[in-house]
C-alpha positions as CSV (number, residue, x, y, z in Angstrom):
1,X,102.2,341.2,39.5
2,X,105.3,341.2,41.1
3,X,106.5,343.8,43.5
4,X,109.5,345.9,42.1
5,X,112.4,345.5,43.8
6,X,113.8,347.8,46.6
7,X,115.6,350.1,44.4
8,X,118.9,351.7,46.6
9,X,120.9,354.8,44.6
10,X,124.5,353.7,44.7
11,X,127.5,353.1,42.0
12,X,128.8,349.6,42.8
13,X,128.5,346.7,44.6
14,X,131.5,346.0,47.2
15,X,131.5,348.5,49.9
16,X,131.2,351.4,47.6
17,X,131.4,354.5,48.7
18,X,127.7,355.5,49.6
19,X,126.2,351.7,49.8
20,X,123.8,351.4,52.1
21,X,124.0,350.1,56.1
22,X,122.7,346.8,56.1
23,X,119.4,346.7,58.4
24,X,116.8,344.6,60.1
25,X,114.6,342.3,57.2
26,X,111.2,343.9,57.3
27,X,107.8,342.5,58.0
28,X,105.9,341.6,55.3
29,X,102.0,342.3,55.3
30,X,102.4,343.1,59.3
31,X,102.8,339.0,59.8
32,X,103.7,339.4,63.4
33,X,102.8,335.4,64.3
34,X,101.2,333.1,61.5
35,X,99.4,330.0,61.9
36,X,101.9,328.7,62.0
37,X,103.9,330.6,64.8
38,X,106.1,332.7,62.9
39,X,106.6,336.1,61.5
40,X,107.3,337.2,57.9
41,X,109.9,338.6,57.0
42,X,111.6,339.9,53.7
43,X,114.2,337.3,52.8
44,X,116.5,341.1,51.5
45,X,117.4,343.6,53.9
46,X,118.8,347.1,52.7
47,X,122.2,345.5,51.4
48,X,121.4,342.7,50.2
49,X,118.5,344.8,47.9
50,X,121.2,346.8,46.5
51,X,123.0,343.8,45.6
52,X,120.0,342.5,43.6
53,X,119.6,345.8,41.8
54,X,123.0,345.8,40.8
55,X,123.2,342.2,39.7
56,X,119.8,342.9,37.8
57,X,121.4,346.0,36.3
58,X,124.9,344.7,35.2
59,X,123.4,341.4,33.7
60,X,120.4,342.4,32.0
61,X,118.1,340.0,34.4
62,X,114.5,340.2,36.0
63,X,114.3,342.5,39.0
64,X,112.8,338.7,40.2
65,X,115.3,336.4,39.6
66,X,118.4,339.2,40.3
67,X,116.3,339.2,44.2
68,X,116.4,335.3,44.4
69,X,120.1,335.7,43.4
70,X,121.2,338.6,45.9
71,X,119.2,336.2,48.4
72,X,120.9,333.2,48.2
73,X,124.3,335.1,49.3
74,X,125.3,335.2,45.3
75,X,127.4,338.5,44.7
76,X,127.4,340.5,41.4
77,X,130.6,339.0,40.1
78,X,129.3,335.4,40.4
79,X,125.9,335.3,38.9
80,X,126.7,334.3,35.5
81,X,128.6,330.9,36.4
82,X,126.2,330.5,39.3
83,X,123.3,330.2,36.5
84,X,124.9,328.2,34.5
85,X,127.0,325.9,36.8
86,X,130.3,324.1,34.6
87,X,131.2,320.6,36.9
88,X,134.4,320.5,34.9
89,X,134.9,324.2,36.4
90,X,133.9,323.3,40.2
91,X,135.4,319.5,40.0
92,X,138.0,319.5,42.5
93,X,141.1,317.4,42.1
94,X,139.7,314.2,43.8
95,X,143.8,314.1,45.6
96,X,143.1,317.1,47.8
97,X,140.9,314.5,50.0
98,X,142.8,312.7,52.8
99,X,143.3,308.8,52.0
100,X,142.3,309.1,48.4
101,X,145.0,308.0,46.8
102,X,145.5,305.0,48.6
103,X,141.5,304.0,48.5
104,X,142.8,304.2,44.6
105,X,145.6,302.5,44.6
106,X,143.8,299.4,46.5
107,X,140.6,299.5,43.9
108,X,143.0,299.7,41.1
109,X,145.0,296.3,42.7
110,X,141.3,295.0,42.8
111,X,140.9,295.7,39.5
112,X,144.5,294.7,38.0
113,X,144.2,291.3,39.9
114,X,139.9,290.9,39.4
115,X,139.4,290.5,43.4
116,X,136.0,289.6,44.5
117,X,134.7,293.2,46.2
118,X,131.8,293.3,49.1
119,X,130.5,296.7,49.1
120,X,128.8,297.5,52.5
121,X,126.1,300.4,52.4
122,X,124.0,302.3,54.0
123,X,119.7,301.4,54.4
124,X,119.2,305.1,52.8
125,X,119.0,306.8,49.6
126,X,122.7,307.7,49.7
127,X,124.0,304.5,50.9
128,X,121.7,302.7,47.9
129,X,123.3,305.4,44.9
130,X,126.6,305.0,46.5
131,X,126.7,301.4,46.4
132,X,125.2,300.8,42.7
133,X,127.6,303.7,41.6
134,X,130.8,301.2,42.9
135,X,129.2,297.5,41.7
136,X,128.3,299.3,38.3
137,X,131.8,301.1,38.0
138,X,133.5,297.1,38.9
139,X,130.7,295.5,37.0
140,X,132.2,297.0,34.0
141,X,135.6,296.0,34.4
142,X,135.0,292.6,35.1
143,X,135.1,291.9,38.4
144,X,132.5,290.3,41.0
145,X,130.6,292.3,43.4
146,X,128.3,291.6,46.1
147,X,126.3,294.7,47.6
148,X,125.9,294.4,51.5
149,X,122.8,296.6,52.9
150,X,121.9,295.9,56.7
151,X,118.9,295.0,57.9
152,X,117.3,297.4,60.0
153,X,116.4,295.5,62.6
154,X,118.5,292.5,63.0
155,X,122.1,294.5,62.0
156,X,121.3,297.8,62.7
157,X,123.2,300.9,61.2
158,X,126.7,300.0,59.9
159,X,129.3,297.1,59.6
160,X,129.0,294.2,61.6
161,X,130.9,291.7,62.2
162,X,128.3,289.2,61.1
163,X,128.1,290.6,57.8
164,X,131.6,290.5,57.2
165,X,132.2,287.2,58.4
166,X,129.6,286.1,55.8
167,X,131.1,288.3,53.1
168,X,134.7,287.1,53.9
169,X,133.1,283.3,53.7
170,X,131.9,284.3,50.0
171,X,135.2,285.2,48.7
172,X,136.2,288.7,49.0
173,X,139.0,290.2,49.6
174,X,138.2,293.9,49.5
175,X,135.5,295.2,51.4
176,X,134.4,299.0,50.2
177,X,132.1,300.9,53.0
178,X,129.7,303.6,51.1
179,X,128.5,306.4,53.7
180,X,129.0,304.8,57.1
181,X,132.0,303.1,58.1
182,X,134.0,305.7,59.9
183,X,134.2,304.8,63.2
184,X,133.4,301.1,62.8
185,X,136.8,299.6,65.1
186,X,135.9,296.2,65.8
187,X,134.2,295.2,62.6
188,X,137.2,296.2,60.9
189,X,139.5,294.7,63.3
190,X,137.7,291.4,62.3
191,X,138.1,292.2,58.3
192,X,141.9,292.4,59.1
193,X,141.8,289.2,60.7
194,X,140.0,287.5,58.2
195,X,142.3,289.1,55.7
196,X,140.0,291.3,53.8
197,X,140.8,294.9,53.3
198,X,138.6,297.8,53.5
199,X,138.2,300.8,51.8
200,X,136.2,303.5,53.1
201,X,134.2,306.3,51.3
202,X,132.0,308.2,53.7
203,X,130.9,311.6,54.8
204,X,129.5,311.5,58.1
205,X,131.4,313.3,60.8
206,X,134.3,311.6,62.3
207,X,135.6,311.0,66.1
208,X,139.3,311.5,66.3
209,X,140.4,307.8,66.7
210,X,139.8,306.3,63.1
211,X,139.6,302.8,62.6
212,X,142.9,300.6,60.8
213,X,141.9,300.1,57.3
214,X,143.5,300.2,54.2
215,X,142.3,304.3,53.4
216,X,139.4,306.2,54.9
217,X,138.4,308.9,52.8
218,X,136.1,311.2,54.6
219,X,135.7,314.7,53.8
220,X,134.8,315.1,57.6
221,X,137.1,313.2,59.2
222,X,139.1,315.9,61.3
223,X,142.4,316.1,59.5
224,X,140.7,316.5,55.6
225,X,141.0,320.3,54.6
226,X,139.9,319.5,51.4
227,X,137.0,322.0,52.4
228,X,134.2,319.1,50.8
229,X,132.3,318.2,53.6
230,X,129.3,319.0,52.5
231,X,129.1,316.0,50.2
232,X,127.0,313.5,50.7
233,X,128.7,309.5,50.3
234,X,127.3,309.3,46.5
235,X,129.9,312.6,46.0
236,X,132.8,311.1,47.6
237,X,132.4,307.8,45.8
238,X,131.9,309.8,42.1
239,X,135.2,311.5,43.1
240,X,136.9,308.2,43.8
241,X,136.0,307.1,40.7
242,X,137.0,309.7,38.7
243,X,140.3,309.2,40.5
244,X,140.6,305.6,39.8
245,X,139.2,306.2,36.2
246,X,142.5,308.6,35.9
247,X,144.3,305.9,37.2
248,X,143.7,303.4,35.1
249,X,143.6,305.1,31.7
250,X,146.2,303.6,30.6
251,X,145.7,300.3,30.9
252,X,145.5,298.9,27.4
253,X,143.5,295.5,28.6
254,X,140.7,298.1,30.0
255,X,140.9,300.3,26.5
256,X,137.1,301.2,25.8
257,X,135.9,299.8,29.1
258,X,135.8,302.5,31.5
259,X,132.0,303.4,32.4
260,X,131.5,306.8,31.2
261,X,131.0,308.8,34.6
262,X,129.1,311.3,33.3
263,X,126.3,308.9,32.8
264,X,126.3,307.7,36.8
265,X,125.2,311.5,37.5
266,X,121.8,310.6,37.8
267,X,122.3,309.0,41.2
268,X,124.9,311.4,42.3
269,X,121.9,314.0,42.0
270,X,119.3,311.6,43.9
271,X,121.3,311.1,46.3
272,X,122.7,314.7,47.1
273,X,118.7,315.8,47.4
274,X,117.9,312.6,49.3
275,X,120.3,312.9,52.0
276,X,119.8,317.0,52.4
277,X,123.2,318.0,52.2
278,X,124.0,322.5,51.1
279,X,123.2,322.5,47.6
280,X,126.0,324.7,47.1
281,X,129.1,324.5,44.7
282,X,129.8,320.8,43.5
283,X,126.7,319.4,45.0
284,X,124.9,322.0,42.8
285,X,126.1,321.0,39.6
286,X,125.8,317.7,40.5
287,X,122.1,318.1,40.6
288,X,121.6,320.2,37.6
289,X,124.0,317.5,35.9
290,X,122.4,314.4,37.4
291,X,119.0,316.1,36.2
292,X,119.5,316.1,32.7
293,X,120.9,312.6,33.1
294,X,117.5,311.5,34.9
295,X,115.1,312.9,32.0
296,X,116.6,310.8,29.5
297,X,115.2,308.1,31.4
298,X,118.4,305.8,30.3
299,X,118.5,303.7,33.8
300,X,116.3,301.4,34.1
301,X,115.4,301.5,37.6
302,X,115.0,305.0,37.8
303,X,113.0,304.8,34.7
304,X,110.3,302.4,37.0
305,X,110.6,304.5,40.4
306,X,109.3,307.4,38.5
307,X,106.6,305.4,36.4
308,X,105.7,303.1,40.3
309,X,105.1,307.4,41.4
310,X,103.2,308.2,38.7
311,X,105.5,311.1,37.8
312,X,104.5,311.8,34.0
313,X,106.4,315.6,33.9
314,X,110.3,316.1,33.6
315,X,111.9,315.3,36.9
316,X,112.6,317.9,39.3
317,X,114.7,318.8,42.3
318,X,111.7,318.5,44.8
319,X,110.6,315.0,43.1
320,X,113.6,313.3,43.9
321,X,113.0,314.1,47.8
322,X,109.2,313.8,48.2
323,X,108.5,310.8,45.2
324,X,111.6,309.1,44.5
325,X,113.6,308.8,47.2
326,X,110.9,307.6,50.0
327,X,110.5,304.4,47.6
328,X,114.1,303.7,47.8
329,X,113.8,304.5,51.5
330,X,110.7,302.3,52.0
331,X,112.9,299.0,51.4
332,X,115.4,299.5,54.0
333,X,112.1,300.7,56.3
334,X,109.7,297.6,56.1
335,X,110.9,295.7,53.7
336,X,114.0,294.3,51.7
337,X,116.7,297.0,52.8
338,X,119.1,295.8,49.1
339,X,116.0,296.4,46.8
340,X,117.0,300.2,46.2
341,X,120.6,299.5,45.8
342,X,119.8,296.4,43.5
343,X,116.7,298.4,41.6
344,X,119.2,301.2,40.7
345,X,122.0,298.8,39.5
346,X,119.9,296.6,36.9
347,X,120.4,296.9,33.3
348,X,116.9,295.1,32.5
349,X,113.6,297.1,32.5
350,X,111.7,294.1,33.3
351,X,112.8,293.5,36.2
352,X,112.9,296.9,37.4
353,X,109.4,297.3,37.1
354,X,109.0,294.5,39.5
355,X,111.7,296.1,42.2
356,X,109.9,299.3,41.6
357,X,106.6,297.5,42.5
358,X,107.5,296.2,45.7
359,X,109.0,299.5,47.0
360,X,105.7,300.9,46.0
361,X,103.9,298.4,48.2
362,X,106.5,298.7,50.5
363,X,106.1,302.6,50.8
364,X,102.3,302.6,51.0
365,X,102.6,300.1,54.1
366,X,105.2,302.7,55.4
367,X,102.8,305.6,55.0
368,X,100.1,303.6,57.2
369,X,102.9,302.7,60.2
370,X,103.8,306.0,60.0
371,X,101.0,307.7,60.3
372,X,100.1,305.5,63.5
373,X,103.2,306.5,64.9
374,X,103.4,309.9,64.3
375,X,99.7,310.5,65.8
376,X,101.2,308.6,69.5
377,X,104.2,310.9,69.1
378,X,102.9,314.1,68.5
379,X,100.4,313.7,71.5
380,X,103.8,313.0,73.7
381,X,105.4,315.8,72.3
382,X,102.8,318.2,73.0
383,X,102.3,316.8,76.4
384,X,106.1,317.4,77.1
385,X,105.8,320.8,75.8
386,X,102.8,321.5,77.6
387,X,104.8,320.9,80.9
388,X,107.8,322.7,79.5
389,X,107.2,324.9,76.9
390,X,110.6,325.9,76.3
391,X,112.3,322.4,75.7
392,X,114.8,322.8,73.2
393,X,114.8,319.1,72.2
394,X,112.0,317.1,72.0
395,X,112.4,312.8,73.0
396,X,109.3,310.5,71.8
397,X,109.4,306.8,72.2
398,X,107.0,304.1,71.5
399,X,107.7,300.6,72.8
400,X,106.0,299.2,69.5
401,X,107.2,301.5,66.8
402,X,108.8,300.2,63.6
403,X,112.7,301.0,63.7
404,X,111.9,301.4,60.2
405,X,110.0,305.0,60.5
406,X,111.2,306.7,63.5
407,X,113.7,308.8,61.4
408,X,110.7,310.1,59.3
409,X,108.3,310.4,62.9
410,X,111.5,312.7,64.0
411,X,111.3,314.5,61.0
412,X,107.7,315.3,61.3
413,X,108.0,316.4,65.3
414,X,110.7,318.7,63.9
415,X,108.6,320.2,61.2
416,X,105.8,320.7,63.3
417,X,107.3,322.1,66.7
418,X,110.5,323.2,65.0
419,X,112.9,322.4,67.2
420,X,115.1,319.1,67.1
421,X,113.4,316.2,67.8
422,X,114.4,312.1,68.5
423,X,112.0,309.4,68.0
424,X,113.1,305.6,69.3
425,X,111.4,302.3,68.4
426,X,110.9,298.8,70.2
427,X,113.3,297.9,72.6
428,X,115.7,295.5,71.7
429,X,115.5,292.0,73.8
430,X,118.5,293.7,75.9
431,X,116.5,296.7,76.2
432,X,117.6,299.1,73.6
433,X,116.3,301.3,71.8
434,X,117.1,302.4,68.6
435,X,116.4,306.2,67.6
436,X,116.8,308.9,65.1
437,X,117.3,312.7,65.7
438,X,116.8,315.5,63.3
439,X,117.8,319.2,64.2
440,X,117.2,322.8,63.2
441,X,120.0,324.9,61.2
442,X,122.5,325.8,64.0
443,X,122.1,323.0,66.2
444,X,124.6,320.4,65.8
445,X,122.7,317.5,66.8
446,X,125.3,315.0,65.3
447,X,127.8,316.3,67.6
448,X,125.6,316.2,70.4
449,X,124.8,312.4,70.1
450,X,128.5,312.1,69.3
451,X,129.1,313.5,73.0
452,X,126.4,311.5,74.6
453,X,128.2,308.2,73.7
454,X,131.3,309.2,74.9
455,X,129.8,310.9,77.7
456,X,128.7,306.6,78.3
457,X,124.3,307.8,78.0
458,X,124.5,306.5,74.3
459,X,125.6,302.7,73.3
460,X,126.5,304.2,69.9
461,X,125.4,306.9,67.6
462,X,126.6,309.8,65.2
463,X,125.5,311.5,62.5
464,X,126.0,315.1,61.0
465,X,124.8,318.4,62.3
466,X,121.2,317.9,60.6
467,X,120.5,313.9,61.4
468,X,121.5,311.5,63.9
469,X,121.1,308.2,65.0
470,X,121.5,306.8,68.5
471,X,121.0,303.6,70.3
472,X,120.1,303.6,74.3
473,X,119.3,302.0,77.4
474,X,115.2,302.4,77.5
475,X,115.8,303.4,81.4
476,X,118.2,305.9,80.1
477,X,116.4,307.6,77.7
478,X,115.5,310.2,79.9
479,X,119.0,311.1,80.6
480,X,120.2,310.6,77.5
481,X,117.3,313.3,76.8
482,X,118.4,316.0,79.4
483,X,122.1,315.6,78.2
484,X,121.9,316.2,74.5
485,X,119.0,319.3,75.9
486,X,121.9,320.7,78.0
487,X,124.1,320.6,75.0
488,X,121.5,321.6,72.5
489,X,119.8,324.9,74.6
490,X,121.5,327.8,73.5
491,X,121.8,327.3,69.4
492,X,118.1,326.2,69.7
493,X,117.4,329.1,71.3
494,X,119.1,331.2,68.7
495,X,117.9,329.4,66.4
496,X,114.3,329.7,67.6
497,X,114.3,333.4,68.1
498,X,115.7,333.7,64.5
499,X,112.6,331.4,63.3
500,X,110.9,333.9,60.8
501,X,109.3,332.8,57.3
502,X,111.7,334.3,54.8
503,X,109.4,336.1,51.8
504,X,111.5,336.7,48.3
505,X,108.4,338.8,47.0
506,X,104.8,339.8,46.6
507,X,103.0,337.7,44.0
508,X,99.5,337.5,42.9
509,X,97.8,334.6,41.2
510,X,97.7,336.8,37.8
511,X,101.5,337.3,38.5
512,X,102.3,333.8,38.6
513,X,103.0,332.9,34.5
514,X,105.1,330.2,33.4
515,X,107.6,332.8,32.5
516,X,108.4,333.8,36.0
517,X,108.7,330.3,37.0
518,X,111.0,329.3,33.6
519,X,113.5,332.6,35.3
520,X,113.2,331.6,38.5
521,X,114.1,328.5,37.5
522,X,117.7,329.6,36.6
523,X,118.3,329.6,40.0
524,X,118.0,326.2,41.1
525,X,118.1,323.1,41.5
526,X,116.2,324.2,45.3
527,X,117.1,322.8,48.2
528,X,119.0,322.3,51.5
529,X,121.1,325.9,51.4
530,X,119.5,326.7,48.5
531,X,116.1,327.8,49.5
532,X,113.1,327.5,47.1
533,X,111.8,331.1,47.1
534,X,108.9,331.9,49.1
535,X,106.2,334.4,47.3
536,X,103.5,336.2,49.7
537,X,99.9,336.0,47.9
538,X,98.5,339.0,49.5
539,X,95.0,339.0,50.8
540,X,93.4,336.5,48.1
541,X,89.9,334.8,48.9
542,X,89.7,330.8,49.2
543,X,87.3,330.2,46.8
544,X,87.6,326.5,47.3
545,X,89.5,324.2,50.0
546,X,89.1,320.3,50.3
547,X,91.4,317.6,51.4
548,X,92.6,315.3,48.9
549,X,95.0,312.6,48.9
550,X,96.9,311.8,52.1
551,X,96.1,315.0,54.4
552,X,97.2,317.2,51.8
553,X,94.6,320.3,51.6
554,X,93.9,322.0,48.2
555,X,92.7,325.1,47.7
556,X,92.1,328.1,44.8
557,X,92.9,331.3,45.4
558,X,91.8,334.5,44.2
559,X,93.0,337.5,43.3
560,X,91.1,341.1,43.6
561,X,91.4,341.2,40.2
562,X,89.6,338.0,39.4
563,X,92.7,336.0,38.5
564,X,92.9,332.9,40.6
565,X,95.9,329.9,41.0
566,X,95.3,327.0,41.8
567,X,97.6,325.6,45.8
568,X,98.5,323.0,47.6
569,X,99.5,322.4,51.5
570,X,100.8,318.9,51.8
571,X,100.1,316.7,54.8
572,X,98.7,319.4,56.9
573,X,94.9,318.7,57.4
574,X,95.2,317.6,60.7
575,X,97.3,321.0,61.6
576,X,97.1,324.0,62.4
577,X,98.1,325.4,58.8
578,X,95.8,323.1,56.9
579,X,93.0,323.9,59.1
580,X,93.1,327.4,58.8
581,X,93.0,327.2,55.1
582,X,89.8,325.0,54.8
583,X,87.9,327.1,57.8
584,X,89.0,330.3,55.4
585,X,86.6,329.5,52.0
586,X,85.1,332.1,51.7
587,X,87.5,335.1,53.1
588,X,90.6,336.3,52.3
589,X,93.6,335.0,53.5
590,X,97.4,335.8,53.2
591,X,99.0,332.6,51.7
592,X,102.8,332.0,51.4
593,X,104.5,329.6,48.8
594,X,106.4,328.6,46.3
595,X,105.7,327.7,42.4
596,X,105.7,324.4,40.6
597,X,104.0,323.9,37.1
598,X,101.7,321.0,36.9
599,X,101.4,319.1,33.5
600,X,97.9,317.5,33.0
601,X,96.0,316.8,29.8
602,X,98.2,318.7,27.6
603,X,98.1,321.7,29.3
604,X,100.9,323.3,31.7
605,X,99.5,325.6,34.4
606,X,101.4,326.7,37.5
607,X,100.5,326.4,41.3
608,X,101.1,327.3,44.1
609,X,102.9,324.9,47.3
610,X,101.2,326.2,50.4
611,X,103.8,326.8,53.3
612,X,102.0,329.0,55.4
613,X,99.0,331.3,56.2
614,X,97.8,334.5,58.3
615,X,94.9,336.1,58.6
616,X,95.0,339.9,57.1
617,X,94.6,342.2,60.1
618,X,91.2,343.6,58.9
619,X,90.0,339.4,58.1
């Protein structure tokens, strides 16, 4: 069952008189070093345990869910809204961002005087919501629209002159940028010479000189103090167009034709868990929102992405990061990089089930590049570590890599050695290459690559603190290495000496009803800034371990008691944490994960993810 929570005498939460000193987390089950490398430690410390007792005490809530609360920084006062999240309460006035009444005021003149509109996205999950959100918000009022996605490898990331030559050539007048855009100078400078405005609706961070365009709204362009940055593009674009909704109201000949908004939540949601941003505030209810939108399986394309994954249960946070969004990924990746944006835009079921096919296909054939990759890279990385342990970044490269998959390769490296890591494909002809970085919390890698190109080791880049992209000179990757290393050391190192695995609470597999899971529940959506909680499954036998799937390692576990749960550890039975659980049937083993309920033949039973493993001390 579960542990009861630390119970600390006191009167009130608030620096009360008498509340305790906060203190040091403490170890959990004397996990010094797991298998994977890190300690345990309890996710509460003395404060932060008083909070949860008081917050369990003044709302009537499980000692369990009250500690999930007090742990994700929610104070007594807040926990009723924060478990039942209002959007019309947390919706900001769209105003308060920089340039967002202009971007309105040109989308309404598009609208008053049906203009031809290019929208120009990104080859992610964000770019792909952001765009269908804008062509289906236009779509409805009448007016032509041509979605834009780059190719990977013959555009690259972002506007290009090209593409906007070509865009201008098909007749539009407006061009609308969905999450890049921001510092794109000369493509721009060509739209104004061809006499297309642009419009931009972004997030990523911003350098200081902005390009000329008709409004730039960018919650993280250095003069917004809206205090929205951590929306991802899909956010800023649902804000625009509930601005430009407002706006145009009153228009009698648009009476009854405004799309209701409400409805387009569903791919605000995908995209806010695709693209990682804090699930905090707006970009919580968004989800929760977006996730009731998504079960009633009203968009076609969604409808097919979950059907192509095989996803038969009521869509959750976690499937829209793991099953949804690496199909819409896998177009831009390997294959058609519009598919996503044009699979979430179609009104006709038929022909979604054909997009949703080919991402499929495309995904799978992602899956098997990837893995080819990843096994070259991981064998550089350790040989790079093994001559300098300490590294604090981490720089792979592989002269015949997909451009396609090197995001997801650096997402693996910095998973497994837990420290930021970049990845860069093939060479261009001009001898390029084209990379993508992902960091640790605390380590700013956007700004890093931000300060390489300016610093001339990077032809271009950016990002945001969490993901980057950069494009370099193949004979100065090395020094483009070292730099962003130099800049990188000391938050890694912070960051690296602060890398403990954060436990909510004991569990045991008897503990582990659907009950518990229904009131932890209340807590989510999960996610970026919003951890998923982490139980500790003291001491409980492997009874039974096999791999299954891709790499993924199953296992049952057993209680003393006789109870067992059924876990899994995904895409880990090449390393060192799925290793460790097959070589442990038999024995006991301390196991540490998180709950998910798994619908099959009628019956609902909970499980158990698998995110790490240590051996008791007496084992």
């Amino acid at each position: 069952m579960l542990d009861s929570a630390a119970r600390i005498e006191g009167r009130d939460v608030g620096d009360p008189p008498g509340a305790p000193e906060a203190d040091a987390p403490r170890a959990v089950l004397d996990v010094a070093r797991s298998v994977t490398g890190r300690p345990w430690r309890e996710r509460l410390d003395a404060r932060t345990s008083f909070v949860a007792t008081a917050i369990a005490q003044a709302h009537g809530l499980p000692d369990a869910l009250a500690r999930v609360l007090a742990g994700r920084g929610v104070a007594l006062e807040e926990a009723p809204g924060y478990l039942a999240p209002k959007l019309r309460d947390l919706m900001p006035d769209p105003s308060t961002l920089v340039d967002m009444d202009a971007a309105v005021a040109r989308l309404a003149r598009a609208v008053e005087r049906r203009e031809r509109v290019a929208i120009f996205g990104d080859y992610d999950v964000d770019g792909a919501c952001a765009a269908a959100l804008v062509a289906r918000f236009l779509g409805a009022l009448g007016l032509a629209t041509e979605i834009h996605i780059p190719d990977r490898i013959t555009e690259g990331y972002g506007p290009n002159v090209g593409a906007i030559r070509a865009l201008a050539e098909a007749g539009a007048s407006l061009l609308v940028t969905v999450d890049c855009g921001t510092a794109s100078h000369e493509p721009f400078a060509e739209a104004a010479r061809l006499g297309m405005d642009v419009v931009v609706l972004d997030h990523h961070q911003a350098p200081e000189a902005l390009p000329a365009v008709a409004a730039l709204v960018n919650p993280n362009r250095q003069d917004d103090l809206s205090g929205l940055g951590h929306l991802c593009a899909a956010g800023v674009v649902f804000l625009a167009l509930v601005a430009l909704a407002r706006r145009l109201r009153g228009e009698p000949s648009l009476a009854g034709r405004l799309p209701d908004l409400m409805g387009e939540l569903d791919l605000v949601a995908l995209a806010t868990i695709a693209d990682v941003v804090p699930l905090v505030g707006l970009n919580r209810a968004f989800v929760r929102q977006g996730l009731a939108v998504m079960r009633g399986r009203g968009r076609p394309g969604l409808a097919a992405l979950l059907d192509a994954a095989g996803l038969t249960a009521a869509p959750e946070a976690w499937h829209l990061g793991y099953l949804v969004g690496p199909r819409i990924n896998a177009g831009g990746r390997v294959g058609d990089a519009s598919l996503g944006a044009r699979l979430l835009g179609t009104t006709d079921p038929l022909e979604a089930a054909r997009m949703a096919e080919a991402l499929d296909r495309n995904n799978r054939e992602r899956q098997v590049i990837e893995a080819a990759a990843l096994e070259e890279a991981v064998s550089q990385a350790e040989r790079s570590l093994g001559a300098a342990p300490d590294a604090p970044v981490l720089v792979v490269a592989g002269a015949d890599w997909h451009p396609g998959i090197v995001g997801l390769v650096a997402a693996r490296l910095k998973e497994r050695f837990r420290r930021p890591a970049f990845a860069f494909g093939a060479p261009s002809p001009e001898g390029l290459a084209t990379g993508s970085g992902r960091s640790v919390p605390g380590a700013d890698i956007g700004r890093a690559v931000r300060a390489a190109v300016e610093a001339g080791l990077a032809a271009k880049g950016g990002g945001h603190a969490m993901a980057a992209g950069a494009t370099v000179a193949v004979d100065g990757l090395a020094r483009f290495g070292a730099f962003v290393a130099e800049r990188l050391a000391d938050p890694v190192a912070a960051a690296m000496a602060q890398d403990a695995l954060a436990i909510d609470a004991r569990l045991t597999a008897g503990g582990a009803t659907p009950d518990l899971l229904a009131s932890l529940e209340r807590a989510g959506p999960f996610g970026a800034g919003c951890p998923e909680p982490v139980f500790a499954f003291a001491a409980h036998r492997v009874t039974r371990a096999l791999v299954v799937g891709s790499g993924h390692v199953k296992v049952t576990l057993s209680a003393g008691d006789g109870r067992t749960i059924d876990a899994i550890a995904f895409r880990c039975a090449e390393e060192p944490l799925g290793r460790a659980l097959l070589e442990a049937q038999g024995r006991p083993l301390h196991v540490a994960g998180s709950l998910t309920r798994n619908a099959w033949g009628g019956r609902t039973r909970i499980e158990a993810r698998v995110v790490d493993a240590a051996v008791p001390a007496s084992g």
